[in-house]
C-alpha positions in Angstrom: -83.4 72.0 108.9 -82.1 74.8 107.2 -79.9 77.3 109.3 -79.9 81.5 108.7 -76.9 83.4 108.2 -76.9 85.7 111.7 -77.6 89.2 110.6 -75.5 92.1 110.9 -76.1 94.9 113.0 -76.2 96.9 110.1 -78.5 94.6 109.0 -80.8 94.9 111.6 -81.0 99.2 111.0 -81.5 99.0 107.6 -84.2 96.2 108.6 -85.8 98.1 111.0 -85.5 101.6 108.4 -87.6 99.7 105.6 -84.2 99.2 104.1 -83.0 95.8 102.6 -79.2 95.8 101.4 -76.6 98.2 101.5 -76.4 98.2 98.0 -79.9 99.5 97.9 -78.9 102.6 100.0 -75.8 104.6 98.5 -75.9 106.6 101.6 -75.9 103.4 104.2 -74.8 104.6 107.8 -72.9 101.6 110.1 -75.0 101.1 112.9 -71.0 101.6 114.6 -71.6 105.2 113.1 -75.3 106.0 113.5 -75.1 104.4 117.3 -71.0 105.3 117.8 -70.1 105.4 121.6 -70.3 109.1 122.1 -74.1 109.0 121.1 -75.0 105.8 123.8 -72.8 107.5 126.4 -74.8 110.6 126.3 -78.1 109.2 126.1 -77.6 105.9 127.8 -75.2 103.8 130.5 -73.9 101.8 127.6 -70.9 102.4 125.1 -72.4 100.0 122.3 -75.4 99.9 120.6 -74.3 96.0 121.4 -74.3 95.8 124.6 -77.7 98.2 124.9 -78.7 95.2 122.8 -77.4 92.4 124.8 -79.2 94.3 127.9 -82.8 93.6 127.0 -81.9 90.1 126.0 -82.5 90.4 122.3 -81.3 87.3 120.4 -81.4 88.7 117.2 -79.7 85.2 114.4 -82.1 86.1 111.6 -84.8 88.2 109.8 -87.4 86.5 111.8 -85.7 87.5 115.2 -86.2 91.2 114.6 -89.5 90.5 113.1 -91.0 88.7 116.4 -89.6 91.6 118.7 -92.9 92.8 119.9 -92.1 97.1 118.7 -93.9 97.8 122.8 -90.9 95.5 124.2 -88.0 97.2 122.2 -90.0 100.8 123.1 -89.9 99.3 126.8 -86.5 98.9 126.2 -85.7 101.9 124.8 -87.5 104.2 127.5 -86.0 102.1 130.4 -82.2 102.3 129.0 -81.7 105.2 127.1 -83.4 109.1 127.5 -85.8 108.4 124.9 -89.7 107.5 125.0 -89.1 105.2 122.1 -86.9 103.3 119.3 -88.1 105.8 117.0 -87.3 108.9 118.8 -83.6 106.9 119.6 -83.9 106.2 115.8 -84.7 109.8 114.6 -81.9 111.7 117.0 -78.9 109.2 116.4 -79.9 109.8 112.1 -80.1 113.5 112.8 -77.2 113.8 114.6 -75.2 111.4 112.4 -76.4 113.9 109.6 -75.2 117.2 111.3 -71.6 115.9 111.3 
């Protein structure tokens, strides 16, 4: 049985952006930057994009994790824990407001 190399946080953004590898993206925002703990303070009751994470019990080890999260369950998710209606929205404001800095 062959084991995956857990993925990054970072990993997982750029995954979920249509993005593959840093390298690909000269302008590559952390998810520690794009998600910092002012942004999940003011839009949710967490301080890390981690722990929102850990909340909805998302095991996320490999590419196939984030691909078998169900998008409904993470927009679940999103509109339970955070002021948003969905991960996109979340997605869209934390990238804007990253970009206004």
């Amino acid at each position: 049985m062959r084991k995956h190399k857990p993925m990054s946080f970072d990993e997982l953004l750029m995954d979920l952006q249509g993005q593959r590898t840093i390298q690909d993206d000269p302008n590559h925002v952390s998810l520690d930057d794009l998600f910092n703990e002012t942004f999940m303070s003011k839009h949710s009751s967490f301080n890390s994009f981690g722990a929102f994470v850990e909340k909805g019990n998302f095991q996320v080890q490999t590419q196939e994790d984030i691909n078998n999260i169900p998008d409904e369950l993470f927009d679940r998710h999103v509109a339970r824990e955070t002021d948003f209606a969905d991960w996109k929205s979340m997605l869209d404001t934390a990238t804007k407001e990253h970009a206004n800095k």
